[in-house]
SEFIZA-3560 file (N, C-alpha, C; in Angstrom, 3 decimals):
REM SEFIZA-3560
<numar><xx>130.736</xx><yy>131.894</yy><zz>69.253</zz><atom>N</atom></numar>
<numar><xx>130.237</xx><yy>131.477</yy><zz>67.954</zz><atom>CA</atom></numar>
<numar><xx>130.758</xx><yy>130.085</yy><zz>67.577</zz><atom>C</atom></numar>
<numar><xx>132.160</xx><yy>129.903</yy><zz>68.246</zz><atom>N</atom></numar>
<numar><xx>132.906</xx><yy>128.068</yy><zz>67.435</zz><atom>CA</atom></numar>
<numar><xx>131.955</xx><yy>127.550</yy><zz>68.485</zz><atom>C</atom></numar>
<numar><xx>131.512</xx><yy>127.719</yy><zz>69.808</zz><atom>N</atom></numar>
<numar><xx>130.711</xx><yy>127.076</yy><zz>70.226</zz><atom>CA</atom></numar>
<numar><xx>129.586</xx><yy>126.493</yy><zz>70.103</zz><atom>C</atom></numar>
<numar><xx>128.740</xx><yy>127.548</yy><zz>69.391</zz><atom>N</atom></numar>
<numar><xx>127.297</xx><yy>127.384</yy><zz>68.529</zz><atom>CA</atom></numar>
<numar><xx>127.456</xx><yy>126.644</yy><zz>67.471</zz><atom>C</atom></numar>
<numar><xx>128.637</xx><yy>126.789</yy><zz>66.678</zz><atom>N</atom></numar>
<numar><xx>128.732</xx><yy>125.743</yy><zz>65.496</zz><atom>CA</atom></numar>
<numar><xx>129.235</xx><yy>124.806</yy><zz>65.546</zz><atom>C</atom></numar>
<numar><xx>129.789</xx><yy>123.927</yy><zz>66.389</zz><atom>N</atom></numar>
<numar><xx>130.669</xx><yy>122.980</yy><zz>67.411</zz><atom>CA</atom></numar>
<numar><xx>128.819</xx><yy>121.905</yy><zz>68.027</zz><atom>C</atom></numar>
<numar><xx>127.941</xx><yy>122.806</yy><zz>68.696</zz><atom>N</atom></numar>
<numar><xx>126.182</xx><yy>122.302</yy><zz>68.610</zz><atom>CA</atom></numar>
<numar><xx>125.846</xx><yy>121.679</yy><zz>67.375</zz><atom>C</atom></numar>
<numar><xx>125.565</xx><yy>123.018</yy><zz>66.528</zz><atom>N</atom></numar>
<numar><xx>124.870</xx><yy>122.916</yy><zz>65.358</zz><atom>CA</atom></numar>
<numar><xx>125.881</xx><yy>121.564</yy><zz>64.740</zz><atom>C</atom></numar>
<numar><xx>127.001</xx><yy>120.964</yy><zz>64.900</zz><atom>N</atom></numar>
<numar><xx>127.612</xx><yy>120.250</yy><zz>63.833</zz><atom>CA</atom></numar>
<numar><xx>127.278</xx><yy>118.738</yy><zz>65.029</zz><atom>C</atom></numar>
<numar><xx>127.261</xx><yy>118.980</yy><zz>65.974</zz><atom>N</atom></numar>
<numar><xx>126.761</xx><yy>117.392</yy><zz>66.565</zz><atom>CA</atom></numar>
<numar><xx>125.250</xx><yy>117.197</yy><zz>66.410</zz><atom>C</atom></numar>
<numar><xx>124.594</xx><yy>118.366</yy><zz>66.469</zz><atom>N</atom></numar>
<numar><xx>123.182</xx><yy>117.759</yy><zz>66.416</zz><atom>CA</atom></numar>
<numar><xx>122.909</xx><yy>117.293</yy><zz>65.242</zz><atom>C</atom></numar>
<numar><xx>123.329</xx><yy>117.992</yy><zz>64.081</zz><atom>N</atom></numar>
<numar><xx>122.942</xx><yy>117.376</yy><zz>62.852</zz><atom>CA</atom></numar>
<numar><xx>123.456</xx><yy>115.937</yy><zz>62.318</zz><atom>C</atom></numar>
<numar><xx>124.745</xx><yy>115.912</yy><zz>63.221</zz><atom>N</atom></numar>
<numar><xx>125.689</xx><yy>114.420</yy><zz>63.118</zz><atom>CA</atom></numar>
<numar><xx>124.749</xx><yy>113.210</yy><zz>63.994</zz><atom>C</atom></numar>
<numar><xx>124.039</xx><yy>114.204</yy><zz>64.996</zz><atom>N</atom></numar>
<numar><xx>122.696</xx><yy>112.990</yy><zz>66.049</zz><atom>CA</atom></numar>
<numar><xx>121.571</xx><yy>112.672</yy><zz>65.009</zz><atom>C</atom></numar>
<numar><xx>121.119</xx><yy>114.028</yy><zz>64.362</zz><atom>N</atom></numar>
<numar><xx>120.112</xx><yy>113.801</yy><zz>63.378</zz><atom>CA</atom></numar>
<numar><xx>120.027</xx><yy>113.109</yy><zz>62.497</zz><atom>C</atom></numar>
<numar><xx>121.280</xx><yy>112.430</yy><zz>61.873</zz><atom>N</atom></numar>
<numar><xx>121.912</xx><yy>111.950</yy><zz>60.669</zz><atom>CA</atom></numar>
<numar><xx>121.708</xx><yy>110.409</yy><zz>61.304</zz><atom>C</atom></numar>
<numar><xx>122.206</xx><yy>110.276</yy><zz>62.091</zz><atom>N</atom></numar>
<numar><xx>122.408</xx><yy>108.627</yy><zz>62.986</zz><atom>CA</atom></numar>
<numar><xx>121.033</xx><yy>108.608</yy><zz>63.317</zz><atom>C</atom></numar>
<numar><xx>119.624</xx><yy>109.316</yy><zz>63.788</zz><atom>N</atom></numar>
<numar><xx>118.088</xx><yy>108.805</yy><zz>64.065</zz><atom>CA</atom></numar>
<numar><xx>117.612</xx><yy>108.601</yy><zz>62.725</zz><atom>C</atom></numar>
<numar><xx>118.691</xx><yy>109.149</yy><zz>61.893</zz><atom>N</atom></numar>
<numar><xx>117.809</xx><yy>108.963</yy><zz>60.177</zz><atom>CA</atom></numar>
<numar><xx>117.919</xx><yy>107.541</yy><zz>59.951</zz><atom>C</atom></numar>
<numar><xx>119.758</xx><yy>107.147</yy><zz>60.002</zz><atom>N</atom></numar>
<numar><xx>119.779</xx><yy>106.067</yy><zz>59.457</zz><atom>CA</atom></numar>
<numar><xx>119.160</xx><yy>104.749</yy><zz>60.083</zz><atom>C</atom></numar>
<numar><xx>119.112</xx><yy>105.126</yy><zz>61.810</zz><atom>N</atom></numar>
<numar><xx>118.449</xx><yy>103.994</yy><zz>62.434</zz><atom>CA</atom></numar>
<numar><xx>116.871</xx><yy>104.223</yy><zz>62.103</zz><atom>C</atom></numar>
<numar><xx>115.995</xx><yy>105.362</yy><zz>61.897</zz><atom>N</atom></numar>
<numar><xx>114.793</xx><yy>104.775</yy><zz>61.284</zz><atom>CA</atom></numar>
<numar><xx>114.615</xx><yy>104.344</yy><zz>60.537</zz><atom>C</atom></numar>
<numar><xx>115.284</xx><yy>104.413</yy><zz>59.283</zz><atom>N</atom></numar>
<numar><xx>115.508</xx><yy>103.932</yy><zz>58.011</zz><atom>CA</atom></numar>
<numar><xx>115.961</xx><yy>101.913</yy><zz>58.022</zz><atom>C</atom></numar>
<numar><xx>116.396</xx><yy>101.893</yy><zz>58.970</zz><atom>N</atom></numar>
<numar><xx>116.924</xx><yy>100.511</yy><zz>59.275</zz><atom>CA</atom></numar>
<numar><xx>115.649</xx><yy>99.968</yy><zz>60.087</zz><atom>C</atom></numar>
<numar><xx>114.679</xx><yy>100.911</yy><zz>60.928</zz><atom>N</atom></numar>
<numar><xx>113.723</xx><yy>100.274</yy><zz>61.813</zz><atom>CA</atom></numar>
<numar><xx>112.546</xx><yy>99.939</yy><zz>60.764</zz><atom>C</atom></numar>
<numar><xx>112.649</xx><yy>101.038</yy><zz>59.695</zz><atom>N</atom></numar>
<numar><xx>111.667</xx><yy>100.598</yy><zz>58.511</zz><atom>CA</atom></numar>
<numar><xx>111.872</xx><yy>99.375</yy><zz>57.308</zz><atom>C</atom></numar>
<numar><xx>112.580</xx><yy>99.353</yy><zz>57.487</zz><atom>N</atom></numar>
<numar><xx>113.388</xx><yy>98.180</yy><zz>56.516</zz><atom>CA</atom></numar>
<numar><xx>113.095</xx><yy>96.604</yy><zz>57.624</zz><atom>C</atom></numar>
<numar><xx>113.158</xx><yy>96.647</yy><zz>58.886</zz><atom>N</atom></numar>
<numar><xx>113.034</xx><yy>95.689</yy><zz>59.808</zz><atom>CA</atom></numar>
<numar><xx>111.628</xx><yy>95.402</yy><zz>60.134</zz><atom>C</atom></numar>
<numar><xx>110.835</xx><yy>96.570</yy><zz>60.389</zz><atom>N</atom></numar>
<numar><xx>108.937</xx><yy>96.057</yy><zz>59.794</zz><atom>CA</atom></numar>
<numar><xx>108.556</xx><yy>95.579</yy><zz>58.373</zz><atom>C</atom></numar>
<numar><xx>109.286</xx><yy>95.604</yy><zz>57.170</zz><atom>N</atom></numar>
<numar><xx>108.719</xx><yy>95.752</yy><zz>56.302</zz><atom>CA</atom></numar>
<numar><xx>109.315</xx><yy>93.725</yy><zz>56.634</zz><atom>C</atom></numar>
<numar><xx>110.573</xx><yy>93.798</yy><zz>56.127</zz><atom>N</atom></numar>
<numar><xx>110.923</xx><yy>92.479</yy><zz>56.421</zz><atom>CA</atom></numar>
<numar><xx>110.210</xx><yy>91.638</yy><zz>57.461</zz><atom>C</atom></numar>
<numar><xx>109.653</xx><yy>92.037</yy><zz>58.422</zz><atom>N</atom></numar>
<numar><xx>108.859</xx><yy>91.294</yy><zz>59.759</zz><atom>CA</atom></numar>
<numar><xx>107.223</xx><yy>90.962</yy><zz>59.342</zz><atom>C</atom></numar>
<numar><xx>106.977</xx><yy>92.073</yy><zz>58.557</zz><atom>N</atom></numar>
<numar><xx>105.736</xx><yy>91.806</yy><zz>58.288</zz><atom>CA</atom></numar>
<numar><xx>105.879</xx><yy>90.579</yy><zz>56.523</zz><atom>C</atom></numar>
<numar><xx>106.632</xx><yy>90.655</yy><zz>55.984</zz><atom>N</atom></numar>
<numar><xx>106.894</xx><yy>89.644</yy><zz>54.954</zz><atom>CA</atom></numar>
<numar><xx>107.412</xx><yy>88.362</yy><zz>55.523</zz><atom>C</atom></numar>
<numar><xx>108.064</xx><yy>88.111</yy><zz>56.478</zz><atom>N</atom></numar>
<numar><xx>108.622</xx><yy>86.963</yy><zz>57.476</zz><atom>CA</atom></numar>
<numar><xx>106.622</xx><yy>86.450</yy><zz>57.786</zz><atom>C</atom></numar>
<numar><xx>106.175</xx><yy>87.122</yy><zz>58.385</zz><atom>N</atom></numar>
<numar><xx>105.064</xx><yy>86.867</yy><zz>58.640</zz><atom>CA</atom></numar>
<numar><xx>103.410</xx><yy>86.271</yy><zz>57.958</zz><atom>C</atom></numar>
<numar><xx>103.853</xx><yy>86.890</yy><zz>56.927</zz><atom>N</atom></numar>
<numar><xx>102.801</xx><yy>86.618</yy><zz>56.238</zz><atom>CA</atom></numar>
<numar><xx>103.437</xx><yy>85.267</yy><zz>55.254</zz><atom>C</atom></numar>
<numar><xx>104.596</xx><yy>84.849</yy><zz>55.048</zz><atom>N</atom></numar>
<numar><xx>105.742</xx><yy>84.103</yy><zz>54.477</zz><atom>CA</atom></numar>
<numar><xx>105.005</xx><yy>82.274</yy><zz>55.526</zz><atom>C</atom></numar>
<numar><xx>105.451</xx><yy>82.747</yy><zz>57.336</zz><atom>N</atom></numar>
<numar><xx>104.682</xx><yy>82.044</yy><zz>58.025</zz><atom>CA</atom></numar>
<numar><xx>103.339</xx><yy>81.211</yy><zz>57.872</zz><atom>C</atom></numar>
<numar><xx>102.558</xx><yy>82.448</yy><zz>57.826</zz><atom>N</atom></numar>
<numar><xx>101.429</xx><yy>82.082</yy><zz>57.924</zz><atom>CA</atom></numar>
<numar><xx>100.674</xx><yy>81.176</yy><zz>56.610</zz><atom>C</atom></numar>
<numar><xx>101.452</xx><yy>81.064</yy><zz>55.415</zz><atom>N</atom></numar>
<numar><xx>100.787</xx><yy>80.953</yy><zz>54.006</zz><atom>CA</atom></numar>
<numar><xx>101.476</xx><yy>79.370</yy><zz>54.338</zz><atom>C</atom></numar>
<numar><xx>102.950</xx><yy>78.934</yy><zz>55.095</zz><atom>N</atom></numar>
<numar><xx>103.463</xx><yy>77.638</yy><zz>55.104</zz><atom>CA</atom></numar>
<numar><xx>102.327</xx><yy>77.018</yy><zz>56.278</zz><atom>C</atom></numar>
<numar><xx>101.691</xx><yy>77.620</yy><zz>57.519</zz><atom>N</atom></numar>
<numar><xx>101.191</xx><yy>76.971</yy><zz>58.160</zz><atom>CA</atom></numar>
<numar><xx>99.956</xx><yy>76.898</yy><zz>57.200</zz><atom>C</atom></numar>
<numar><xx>99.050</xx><yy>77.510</yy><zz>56.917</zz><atom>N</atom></numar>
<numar><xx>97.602</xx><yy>76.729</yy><zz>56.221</zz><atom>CA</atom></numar>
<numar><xx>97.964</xx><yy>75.839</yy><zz>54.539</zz><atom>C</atom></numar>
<numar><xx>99.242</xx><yy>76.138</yy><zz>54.825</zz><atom>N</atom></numar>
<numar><xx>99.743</xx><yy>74.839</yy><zz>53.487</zz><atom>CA</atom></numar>
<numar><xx>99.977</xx><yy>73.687</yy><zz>54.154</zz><atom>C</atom></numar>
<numar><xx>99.936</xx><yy>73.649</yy><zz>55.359</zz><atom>N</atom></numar>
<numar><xx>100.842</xx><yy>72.444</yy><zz>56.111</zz><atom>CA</atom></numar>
<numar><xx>101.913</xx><yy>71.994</yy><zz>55.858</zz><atom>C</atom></numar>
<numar><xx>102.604</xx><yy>73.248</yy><zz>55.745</zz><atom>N</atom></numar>
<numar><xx>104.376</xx><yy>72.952</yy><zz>55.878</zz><atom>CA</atom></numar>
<numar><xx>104.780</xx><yy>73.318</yy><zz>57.405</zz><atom>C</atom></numar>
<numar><xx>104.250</xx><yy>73.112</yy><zz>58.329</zz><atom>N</atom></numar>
<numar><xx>104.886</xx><yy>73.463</yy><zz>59.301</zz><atom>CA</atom></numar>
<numar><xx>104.599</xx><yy>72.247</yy><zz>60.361</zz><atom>C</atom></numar>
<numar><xx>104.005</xx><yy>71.590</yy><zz>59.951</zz><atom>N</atom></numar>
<numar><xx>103.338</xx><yy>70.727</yy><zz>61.085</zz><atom>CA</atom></numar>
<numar><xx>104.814</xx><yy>69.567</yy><zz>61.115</zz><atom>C</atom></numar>
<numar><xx>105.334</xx><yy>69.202</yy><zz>60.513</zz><atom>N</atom></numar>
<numar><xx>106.466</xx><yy>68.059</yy><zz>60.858</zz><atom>CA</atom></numar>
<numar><xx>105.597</xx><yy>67.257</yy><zz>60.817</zz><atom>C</atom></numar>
<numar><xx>104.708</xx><yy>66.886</yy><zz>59.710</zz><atom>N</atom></numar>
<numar><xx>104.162</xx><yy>65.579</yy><zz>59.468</zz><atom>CA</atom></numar>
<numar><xx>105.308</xx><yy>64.614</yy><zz>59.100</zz><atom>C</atom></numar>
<numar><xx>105.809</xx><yy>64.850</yy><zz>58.284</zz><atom>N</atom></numar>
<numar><xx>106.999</xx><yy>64.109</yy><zz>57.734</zz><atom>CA</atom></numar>
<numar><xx>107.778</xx><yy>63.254</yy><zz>58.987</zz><atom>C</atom></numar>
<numar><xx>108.328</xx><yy>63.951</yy><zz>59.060</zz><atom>N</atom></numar>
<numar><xx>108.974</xx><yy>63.547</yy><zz>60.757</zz><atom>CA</atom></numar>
<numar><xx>108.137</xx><yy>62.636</yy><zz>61.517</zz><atom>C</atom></numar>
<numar><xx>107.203</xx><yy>62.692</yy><zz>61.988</zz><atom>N</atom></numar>
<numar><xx>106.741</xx><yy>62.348</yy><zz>63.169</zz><atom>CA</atom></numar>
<numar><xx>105.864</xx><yy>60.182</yy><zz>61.318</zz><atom>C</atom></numar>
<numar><xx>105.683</xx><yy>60.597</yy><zz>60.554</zz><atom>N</atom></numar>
<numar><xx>105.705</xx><yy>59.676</yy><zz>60.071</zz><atom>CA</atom></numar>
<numar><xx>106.765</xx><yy>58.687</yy><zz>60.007</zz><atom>C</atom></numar>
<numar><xx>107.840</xx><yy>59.444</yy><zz>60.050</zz><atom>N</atom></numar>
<numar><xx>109.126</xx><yy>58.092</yy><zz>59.900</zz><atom>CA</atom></numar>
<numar><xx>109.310</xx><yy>57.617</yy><zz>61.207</zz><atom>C</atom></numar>
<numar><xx>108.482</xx><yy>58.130</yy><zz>62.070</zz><atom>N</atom></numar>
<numar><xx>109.152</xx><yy>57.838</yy><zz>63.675</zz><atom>CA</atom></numar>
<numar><xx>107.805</xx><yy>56.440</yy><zz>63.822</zz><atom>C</atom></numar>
<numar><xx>106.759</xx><yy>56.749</yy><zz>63.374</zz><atom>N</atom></numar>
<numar><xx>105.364</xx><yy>55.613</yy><zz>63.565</zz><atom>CA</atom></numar>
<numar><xx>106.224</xx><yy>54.379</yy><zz>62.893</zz><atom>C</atom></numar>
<numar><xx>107.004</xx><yy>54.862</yy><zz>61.211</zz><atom>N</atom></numar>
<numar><xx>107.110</xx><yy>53.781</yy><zz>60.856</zz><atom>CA</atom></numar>
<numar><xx>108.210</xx><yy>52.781</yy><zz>61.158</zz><atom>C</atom></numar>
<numar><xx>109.072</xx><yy>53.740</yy><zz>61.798</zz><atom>N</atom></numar>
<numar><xx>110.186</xx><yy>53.065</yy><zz>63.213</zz><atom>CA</atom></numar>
<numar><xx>109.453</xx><yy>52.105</yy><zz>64.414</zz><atom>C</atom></numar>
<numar><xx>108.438</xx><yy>52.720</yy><zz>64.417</zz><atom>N</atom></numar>
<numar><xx>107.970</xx><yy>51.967</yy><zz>65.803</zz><atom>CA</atom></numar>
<numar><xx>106.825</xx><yy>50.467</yy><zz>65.415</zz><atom>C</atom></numar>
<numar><xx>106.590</xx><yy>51.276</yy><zz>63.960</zz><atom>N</atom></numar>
<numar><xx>106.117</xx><yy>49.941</yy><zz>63.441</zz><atom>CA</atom></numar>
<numar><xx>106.766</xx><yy>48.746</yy><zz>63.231</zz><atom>C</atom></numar>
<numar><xx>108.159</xx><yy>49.124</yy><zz>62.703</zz><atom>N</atom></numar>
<numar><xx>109.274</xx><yy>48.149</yy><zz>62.342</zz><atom>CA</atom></numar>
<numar><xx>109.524</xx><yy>47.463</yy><zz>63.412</zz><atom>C</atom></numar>
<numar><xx>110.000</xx><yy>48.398</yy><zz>64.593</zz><atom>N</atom></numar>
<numar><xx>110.691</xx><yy>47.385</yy><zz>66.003</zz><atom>CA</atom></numar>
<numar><xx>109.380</xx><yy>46.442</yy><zz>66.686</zz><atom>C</atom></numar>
<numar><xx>108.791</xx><yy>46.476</yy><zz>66.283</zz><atom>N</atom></numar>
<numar><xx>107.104</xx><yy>45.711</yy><zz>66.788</zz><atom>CA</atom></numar>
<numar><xx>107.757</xx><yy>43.740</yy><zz>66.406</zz><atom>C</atom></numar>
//
């Protein structure tokens, strides 16, 4: 019988640890899919392109001319 309940007290201690890691895997889609859609709203804003950047570099190359 301490044997059976010695089981019964790890499985529920395994059960307890798949809870908290789904609970953490759901929290990590929800965040992934907000990362994402976060993405996608800066690229058709054109915050992602490094216009900026690549302008100060033309107007570097304009200067050394």
């Amino acid at each position: 019988m301490a044997e059976q309940a010695e089981l019964v007290r790890v499985a529920r201690a395994r059960l307890d640890s798949l809870t908290v890691l789904d609970n953490g895997v759901a929290r990590q889609k929800k965040r992934s899919r907000a990362l994402r859609r976060a993405v996608l709203a800066a690229a058709f804003e054109g915050k992602l392109t490094g216009r900026h950047a690549d302008d100060e570099v033309i107007e570097e190359m304009a200067a050394a001319r």
